[in-house]
GUZA-53893 format. One line per 3 residues: their letters; for each residue x, y, z of C-alpha. Coordinates in steps of 0.05 Angstrom, whole numbers, padded with zeros to 5 digits. Example, Ala and Ser with C-alpha at 12.3 -4.5 7.8 and 13.67 -1.06 7.14 Angstrom:
2
AS) 00246/-00090/00156; 00273/-00021/00143
//
This chain:
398
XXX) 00000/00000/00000; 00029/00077/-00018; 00039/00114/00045
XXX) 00020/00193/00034; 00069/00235/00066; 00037/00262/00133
XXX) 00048/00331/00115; 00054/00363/00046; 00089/00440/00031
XXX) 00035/00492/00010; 00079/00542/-00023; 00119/00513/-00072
XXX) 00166/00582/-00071; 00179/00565/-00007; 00232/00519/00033
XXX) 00219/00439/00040; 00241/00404/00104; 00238/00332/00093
XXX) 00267/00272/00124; 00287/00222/00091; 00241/00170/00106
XXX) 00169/00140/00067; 00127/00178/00119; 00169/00247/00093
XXX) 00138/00306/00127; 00140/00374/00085; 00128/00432/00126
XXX) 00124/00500/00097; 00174/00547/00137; 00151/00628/00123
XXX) 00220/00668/00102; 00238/00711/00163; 00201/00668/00217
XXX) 00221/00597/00240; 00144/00589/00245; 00122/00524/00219
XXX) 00052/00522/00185; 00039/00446/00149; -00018/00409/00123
XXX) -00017/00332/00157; -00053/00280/00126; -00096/00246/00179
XXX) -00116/00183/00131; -00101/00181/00056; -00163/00226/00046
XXX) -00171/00280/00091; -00123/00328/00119; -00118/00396/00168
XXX) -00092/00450/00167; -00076/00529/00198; -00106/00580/00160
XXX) -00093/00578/00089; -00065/00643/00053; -00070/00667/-00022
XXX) -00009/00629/-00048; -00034/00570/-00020; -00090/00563/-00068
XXX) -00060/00536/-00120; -00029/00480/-00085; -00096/00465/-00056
XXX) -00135/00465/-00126; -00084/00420/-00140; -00088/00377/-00090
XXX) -00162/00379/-00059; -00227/00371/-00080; -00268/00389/-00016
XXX) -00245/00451/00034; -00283/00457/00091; -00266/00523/00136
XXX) -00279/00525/00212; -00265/00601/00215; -00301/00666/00214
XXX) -00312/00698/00149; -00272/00760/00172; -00208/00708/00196
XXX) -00196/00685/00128; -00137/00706/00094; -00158/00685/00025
XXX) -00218/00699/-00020; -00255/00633/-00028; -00287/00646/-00086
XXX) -00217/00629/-00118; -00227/00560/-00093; -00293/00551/-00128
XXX) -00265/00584/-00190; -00211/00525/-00194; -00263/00474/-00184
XXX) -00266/00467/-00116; -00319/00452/-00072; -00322/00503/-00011
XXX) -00349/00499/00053; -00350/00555/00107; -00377/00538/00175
XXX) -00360/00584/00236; -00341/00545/00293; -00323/00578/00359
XXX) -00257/00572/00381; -00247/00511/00431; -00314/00494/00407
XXX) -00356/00447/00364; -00416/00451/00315; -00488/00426/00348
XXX) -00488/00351/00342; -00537/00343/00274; -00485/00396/00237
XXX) -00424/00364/00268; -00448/00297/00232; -00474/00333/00176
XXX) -00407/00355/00167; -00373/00298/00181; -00414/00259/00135
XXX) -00398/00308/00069; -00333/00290/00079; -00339/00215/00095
XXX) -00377/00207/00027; -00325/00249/-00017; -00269/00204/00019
XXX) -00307/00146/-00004; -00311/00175/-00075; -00232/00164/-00073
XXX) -00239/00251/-00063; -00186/00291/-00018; -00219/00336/00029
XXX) -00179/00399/00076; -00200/00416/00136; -00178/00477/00160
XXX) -00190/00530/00225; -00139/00579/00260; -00087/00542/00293
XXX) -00101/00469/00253; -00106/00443/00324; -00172/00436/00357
XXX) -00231/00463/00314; -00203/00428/00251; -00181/00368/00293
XXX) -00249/00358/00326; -00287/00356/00256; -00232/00309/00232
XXX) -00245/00264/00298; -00315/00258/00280; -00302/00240/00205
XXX) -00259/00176/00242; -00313/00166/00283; -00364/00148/00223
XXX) -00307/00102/00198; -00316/00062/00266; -00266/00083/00306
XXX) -00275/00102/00375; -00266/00177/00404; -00204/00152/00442
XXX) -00176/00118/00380; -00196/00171/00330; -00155/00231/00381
XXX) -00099/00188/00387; -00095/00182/00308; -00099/00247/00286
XXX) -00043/00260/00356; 00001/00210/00321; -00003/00237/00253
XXX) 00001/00318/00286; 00059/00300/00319; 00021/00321/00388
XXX) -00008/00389/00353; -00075/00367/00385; -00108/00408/00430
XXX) -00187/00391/00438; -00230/00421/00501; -00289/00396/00549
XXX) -00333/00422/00496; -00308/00390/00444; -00303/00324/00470
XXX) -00379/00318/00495; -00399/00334/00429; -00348/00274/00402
XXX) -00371/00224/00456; -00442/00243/00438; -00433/00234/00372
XXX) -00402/00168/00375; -00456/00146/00413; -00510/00167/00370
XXX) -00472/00135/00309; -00461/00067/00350; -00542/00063/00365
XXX) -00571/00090/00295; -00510/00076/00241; -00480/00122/00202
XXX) -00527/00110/00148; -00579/00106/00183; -00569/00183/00220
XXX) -00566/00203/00152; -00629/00179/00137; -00669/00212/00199
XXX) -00642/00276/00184; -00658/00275/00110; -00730/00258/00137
XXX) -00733/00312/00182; -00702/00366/00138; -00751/00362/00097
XXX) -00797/00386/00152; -00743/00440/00175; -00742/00391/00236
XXX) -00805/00434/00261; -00779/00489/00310; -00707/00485/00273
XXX) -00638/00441/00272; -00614/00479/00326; -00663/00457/00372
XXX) -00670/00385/00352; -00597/00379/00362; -00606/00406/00435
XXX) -00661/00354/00457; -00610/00302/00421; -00547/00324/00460
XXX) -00587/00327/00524; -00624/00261/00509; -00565/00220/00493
XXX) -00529/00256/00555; -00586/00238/00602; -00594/00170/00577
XXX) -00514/00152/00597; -00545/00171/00668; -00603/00142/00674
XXX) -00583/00080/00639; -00588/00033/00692; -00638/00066/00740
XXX) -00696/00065/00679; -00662/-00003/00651; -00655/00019/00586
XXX) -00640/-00024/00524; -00614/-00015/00466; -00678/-00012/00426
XXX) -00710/00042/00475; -00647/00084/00470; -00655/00081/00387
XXX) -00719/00099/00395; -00703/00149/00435; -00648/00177/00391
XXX) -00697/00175/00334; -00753/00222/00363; -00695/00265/00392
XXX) -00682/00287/00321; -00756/00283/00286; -00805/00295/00346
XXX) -00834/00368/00323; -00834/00360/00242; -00911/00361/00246
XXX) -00894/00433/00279; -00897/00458/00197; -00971/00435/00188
XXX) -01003/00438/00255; -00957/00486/00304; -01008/00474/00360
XXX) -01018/00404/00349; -00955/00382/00320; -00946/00320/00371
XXX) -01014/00296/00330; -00973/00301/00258; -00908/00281/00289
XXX) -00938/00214/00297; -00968/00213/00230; -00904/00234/00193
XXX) -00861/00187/00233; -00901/00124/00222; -00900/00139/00153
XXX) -00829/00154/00141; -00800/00102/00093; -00734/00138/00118
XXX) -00747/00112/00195; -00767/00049/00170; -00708/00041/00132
XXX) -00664/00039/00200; -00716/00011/00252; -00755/-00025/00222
XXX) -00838/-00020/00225; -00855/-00037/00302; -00788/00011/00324
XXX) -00818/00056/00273; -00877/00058/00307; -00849/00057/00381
XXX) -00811/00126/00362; -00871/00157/00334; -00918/00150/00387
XXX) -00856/00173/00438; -00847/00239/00389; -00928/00238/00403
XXX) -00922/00236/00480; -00859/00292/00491; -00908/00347/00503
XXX) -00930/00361/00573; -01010/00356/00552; -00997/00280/00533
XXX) -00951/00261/00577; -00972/00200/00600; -00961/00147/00551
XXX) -00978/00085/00596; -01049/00111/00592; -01050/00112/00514
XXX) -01085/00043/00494; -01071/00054/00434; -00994/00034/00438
XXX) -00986/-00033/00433; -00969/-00069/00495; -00902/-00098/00469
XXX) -00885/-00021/00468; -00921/00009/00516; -00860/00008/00566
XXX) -00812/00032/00516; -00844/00092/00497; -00851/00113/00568
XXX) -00781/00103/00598; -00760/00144/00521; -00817/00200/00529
XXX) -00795/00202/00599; -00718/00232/00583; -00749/00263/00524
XXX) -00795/00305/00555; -00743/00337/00604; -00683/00345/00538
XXX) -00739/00377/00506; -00745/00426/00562; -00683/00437/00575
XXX) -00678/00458/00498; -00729/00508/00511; -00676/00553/00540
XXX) -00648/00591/00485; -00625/00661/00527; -00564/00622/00557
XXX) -00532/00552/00536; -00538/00496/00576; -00460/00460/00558
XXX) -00474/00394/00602; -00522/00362/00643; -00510/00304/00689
XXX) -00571/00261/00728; -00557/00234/00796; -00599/00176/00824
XXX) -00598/00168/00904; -00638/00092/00908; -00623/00100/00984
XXX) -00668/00163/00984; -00706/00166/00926; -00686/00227/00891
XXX) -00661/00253/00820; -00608/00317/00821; -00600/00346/00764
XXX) -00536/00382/00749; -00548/00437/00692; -00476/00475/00669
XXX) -00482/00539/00641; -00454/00585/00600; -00424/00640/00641
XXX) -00477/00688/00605; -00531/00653/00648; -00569/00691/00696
XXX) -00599/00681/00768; -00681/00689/00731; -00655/00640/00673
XXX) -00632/00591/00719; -00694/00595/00760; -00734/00593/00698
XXX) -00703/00533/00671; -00714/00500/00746; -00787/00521/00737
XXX) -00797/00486/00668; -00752/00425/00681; -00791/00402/00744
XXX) -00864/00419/00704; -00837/00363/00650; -00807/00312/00695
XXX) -00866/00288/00722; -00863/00216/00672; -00791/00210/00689
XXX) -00801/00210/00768; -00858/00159/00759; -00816/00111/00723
XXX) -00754/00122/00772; -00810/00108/00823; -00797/00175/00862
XXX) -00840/00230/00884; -00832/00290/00839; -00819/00331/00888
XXX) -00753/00300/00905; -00717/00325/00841; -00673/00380/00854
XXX) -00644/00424/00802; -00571/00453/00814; -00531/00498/00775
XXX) -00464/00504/00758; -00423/00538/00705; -00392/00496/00654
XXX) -00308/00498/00652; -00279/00496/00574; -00223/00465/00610
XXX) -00161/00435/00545; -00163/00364/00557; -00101/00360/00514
XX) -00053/00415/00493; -00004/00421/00437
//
């Protein structure tokens, strides 16, 4: 098999370092600076990179088919219409720094350049510093080709040579992502989004992909205490993403033409299968607060019934949580006490959260959480609510 050098030069006017070894590393040293700025292959199709410059577009256009940019529009230091003028695709997607997309765009992304890599396509990643941003999006390309978050870091830390820096932030949104890929297939994600696209997801990606992060988060937790399989946590994952399409015909009503939409979705059956199918549909039906009860609904068949309510129980309170959209909520963490029957739940902010949005949230999160104390077999009033604000803390630095 040909190895591709780790690294290639941008500039060809400017001086090549390279060992003399197969795995030959060409960095791109500036003239007057012993900065080094270098593009490192992370497989044989995707690589990233610092930010690019003009005189680095030619090499590209030469060697890429696919750039994706992590930075602001006012960071770049190239016009990127250039790129599409030479035939290449172009993709600009702020990312925060030390952050990471929302999960749906993370795999959205990750997924564009899974398929061109499977198309035998090159694809450049690029951000700021080529460290975290454009490291993290990488990571989650690795993920979709099976490897694990641990495995897919220490990969792209090999091939760096250590320029790896990735934060708390960034690595929920990997471990959530892995886990959502592990339960639904990478296929198979693709598939549920395409559905609900088409339905602008109801109230929007943004907010889907909240009640997903906090669903799949919640679900780590409560795991054991609600005995979740792996079918409820599917069908959990599954109304996560499509539970408010209906929200385009019937905004009032949408739980009603959730459950029509979903049950008809030749694009949920296509990854669950018709009963699953229908077990996600009726727990997109039951996340709203007027229906809340699905154990009541005779109408789910019994095989089911338990499913949907241990799913519509975490989905309800994600779905709250979501609600909040004047401050961030980065993480949240459930703690069961079996000794004294009681859920805490740990909510960490942004540092832009206030005193009334925290109380607000507290207010909201207890009115929705009254399916999920029933099947932990607590009194509702024994959930607590604490706050916290979340710390970006560099899990590793370069």
């Amino acid at each position: 098999m040909h190895h591709l050098p780790h690294h290639i030069v941008l500039n060809a006017q400017e001086k090549l370092y390279a060992p003399s070894n197969d795995n030959s590393l060409f960095l791109r040293k500036s003239e007057g600076c012993g900065a080094l700025s270098v593009v490192t292959y992370i497989d044989e199709s995707v690589a990233c990179s610092p930010m690019i410059t003009e005189a680095d577009i030619q090499k590209i256009a030469g060697e890429f088919d696919l750039v994706i940019s992590l930075a602001d529009v006012s960071e770049l230091r190239y016009n990127p219409e250039k790129l599409s003028e030479l035939g290449i695709e172009y993709v600009n997607e702020p990312v925060e720094e030390f952050s990471a997309p929302n999960i749906l765009r993370l795999f959205k992304l990750a997924y564009r350049i899974y398929n061109k890599a499977l198309s035998r396509g090159k694809v450049l990643v690029h951000c700021i510093g080529g460290y975290s941003r454009s490291c993290t999006l990488v990571a989650a390309y690795l993920i979709l080709k099976d490897l694990t978050v641990g495995d897919a870091l220490k990969k792209i830390a090999e091939r760096a040579e250590g320029a790896l820096a990735v934060s708390a932030a960034q690595l929920r949104a990997l471990k959530l992502l892995e886990k959502l890929v592990d339960l639904l297939g990478v296929d198979g994600v693709a598939s549920i989004i395409q559905f609900a696209e088409r339905f602008r997801y109801g109230w929007g990606e943004k907010h889907s992909s909240l009640v997903t992060e906090y669903s799949l988060e919640l679900s780590n937790y409560l795991k054991k205490p609600l005995g979740l399989d792996t079918l409820t946590e599917q069908v959990l994952a599954t109304s996560s993403i499509v539970h408010d399409v209906g929200a385009v015909y019937d905004p009032e009503e949408h739980h009603v033409k959730s459950y029509e939409l979903i049950s008809n979705s030749l694009e949920v059956y296509s990854v669950l299968g018709h009963e699953t199918r229908e077990a996600a549909a009726w727990t997109a039906y039951h996340h709203r607060r007027k229906v809340w009860n699905p154990l009541v609904n005779d109408k789910i068949p019994l095989w089911c019934r338990s499913v949907v309510a241990r799913a519509s129980a975490i989905l309800q309170v994600a779905d709250a949580l979501a609600t909040i959209t004047s401050a961030r909520i980065r993480e949240v963490e459930a703690i069961t006490d079996a000794c004294s029957s009681s859920l805490i739940l740990h909510l960490k902010w942004d540092e832009s959260a206030t005193s009334e949005i925290m109380n607000f949230a507290e207010q909201i999160v207890k009115e929705k959480a009254t399916l999920l104390a029933f099947m932990l077999g607590i009194n509702e009033k024994e959930i607590a609510v604490v706050h916290d604000v979340f710390t970006n803390a560099i899990i590793t630095s370069p």
